[in-house]
C-alpha positions in Angstrom: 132.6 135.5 70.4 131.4 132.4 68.2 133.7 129.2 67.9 134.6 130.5 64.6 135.8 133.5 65.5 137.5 131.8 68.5 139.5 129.5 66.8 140.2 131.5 63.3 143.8 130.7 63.3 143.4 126.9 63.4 140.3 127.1 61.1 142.5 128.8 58.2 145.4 126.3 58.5 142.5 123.4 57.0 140.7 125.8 54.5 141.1 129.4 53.5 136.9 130.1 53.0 136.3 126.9 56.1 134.6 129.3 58.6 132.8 131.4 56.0 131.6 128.0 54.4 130.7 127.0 58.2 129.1 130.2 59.2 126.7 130.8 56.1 126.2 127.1 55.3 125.9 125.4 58.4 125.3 127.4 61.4 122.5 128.9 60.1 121.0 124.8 60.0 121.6 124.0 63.4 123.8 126.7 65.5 124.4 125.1 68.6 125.8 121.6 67.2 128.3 123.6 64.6 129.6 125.7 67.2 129.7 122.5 69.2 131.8 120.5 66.6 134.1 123.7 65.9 135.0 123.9 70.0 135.7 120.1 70.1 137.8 119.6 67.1 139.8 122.6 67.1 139.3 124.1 70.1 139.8 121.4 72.0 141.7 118.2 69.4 143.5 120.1 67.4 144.6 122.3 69.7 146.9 119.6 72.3 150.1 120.0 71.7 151.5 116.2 72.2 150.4 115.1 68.2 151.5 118.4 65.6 148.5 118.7 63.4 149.7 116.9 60.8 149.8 113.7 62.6 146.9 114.7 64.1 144.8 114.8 60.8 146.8 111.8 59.3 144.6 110.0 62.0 141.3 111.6 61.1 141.7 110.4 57.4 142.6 107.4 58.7 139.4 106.9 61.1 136.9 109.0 58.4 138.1 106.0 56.1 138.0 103.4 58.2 134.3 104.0 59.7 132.8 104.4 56.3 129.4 106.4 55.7 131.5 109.8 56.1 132.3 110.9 52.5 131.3 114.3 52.6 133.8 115.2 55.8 136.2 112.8 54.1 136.0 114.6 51.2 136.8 118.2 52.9 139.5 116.3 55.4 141.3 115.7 52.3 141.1 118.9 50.9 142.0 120.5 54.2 145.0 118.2 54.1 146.7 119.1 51.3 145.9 122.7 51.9 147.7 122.3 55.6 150.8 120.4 53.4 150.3 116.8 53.5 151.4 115.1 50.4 149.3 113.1 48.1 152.0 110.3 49.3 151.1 110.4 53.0 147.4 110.4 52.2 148.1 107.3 50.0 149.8 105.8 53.5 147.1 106.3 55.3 144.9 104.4 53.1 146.9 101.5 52.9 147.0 101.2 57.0 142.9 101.1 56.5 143.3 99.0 53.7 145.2 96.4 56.4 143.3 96.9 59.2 140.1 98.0 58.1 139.7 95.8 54.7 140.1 96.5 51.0 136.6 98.4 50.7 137.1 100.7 53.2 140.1 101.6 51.8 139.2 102.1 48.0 136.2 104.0 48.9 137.7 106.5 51.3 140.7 106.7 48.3 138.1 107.6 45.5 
């Protein structure tokens, strides 16, 4: 069974076509690094139960925005937030925090 198929249930809350898009898309590139990344961050991050996944992916906006050079995950993250029910509000927190910590270009960048 491929990570995809493994971990369908969390896969659908962050995108309704996400493991079609991975499976035809990606894995064909390089199949042992996508199934790879799709074991570690929802097999294994997403998965713990101390942070809901809300939290959870409040904190991978935050660090996608922070770090910098990441706009096209940035760019699904954000989609896959608001499909999972994060409010345009809480996104808009998050960039503020990296706006503080992280500086004023991080911020703007990862909110454009």
């Amino acid at each position: 069974m491929s990570p995809f198929e493994k971990h369908k249930n969390i896969l659908e809350v962050f995108s309704d076509d996400v493991q079609k898009r991975g499976q035809e898309n990606l894995r064909p590139v390089f199949p042992d690094l996508v199934d790879h990344l799709v074991d570690d961050i929802y097999g294994f991050a997403y998965s713990r139960e101390i942070l809901d996944a809300k939290t959870r992916h409040l904190v991978s906006l935050g660090i996608l925005s922070a770090i910098g050079g990441c706009e096209n995950q940035l760019k699904f993250q954000l989609k896959a937030g608001l499909h999972m029910g994060l409010t345009e509000e809480e996104i808009k927190e998050v960039f503020i925090q990296v706006c503080v910590f992280a500086g004023n270009a991080r911020a703007i960048n990862a909110a454009l």
